[in-house]
N, C-alpha and C positions, 0 to 999 in steps of 0.2 A: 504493500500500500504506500510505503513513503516514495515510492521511486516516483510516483504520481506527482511530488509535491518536494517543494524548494522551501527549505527552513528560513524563517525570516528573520522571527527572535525568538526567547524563549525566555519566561520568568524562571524564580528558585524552585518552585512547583511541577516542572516540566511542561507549563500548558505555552504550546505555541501558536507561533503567527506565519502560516504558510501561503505561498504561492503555487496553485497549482497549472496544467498546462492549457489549462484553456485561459488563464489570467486574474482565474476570480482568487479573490484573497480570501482566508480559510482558516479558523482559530481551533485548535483540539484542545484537550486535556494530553495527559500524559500516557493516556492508554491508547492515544488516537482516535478518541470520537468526537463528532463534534460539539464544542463546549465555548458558551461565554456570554460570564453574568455582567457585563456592561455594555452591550449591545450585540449587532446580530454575528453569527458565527459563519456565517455564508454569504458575502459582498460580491455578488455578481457583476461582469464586466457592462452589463447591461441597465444597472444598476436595481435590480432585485437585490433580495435579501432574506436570508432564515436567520430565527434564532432557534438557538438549540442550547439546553443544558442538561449535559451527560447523555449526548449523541438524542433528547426526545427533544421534539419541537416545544416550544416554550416561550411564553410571551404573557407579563403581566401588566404591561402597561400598553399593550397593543395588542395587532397583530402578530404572529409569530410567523408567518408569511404573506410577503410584501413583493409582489411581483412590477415589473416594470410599465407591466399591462394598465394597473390601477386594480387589479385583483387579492382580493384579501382575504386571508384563514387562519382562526383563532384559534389556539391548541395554550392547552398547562397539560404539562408532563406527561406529555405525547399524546393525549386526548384530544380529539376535534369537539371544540364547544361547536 
């Protein structure tokens, strides 16, 4: 899976800030899923967006997916509200 993906940075935690090859930028945890509690974990070059915590979609102040389209889907801890 990392060969997919360009290290960008990395806190003391192991959660990183990846590049992958289509260009979107791409946050995991340490175990490689996607993860990240200050905004979305999947920055599409298109400018979409997921959030994800501990690889389940997640979003408490929004959506948890925010497409480029204007399309929008609500999830807490992977659940579709």
């Amino acid at each position: 899976m990392t060969d997919n993906y360009k290290l960008i940075s990395e806190d003391k935690d192991g959660n990183g800030v990846y590049i992958d090859k289509g260009g979107n930028t791409v946050y995991m945890n340490k175990n490689m899923e996607f993860h990240n509690i200050n905004g979305p974990a999947i920055k599409f070059v298109d400018g979409s967006e997921m959030w994800y915590v501990n690889n389940k979609l997640h979003g408490l102040d929004g959506p948890a997916i925010k497409l480029s389209n204007g399309t929008k889907s609500w999830y807490v801890r992977g659940d579709c509200l």
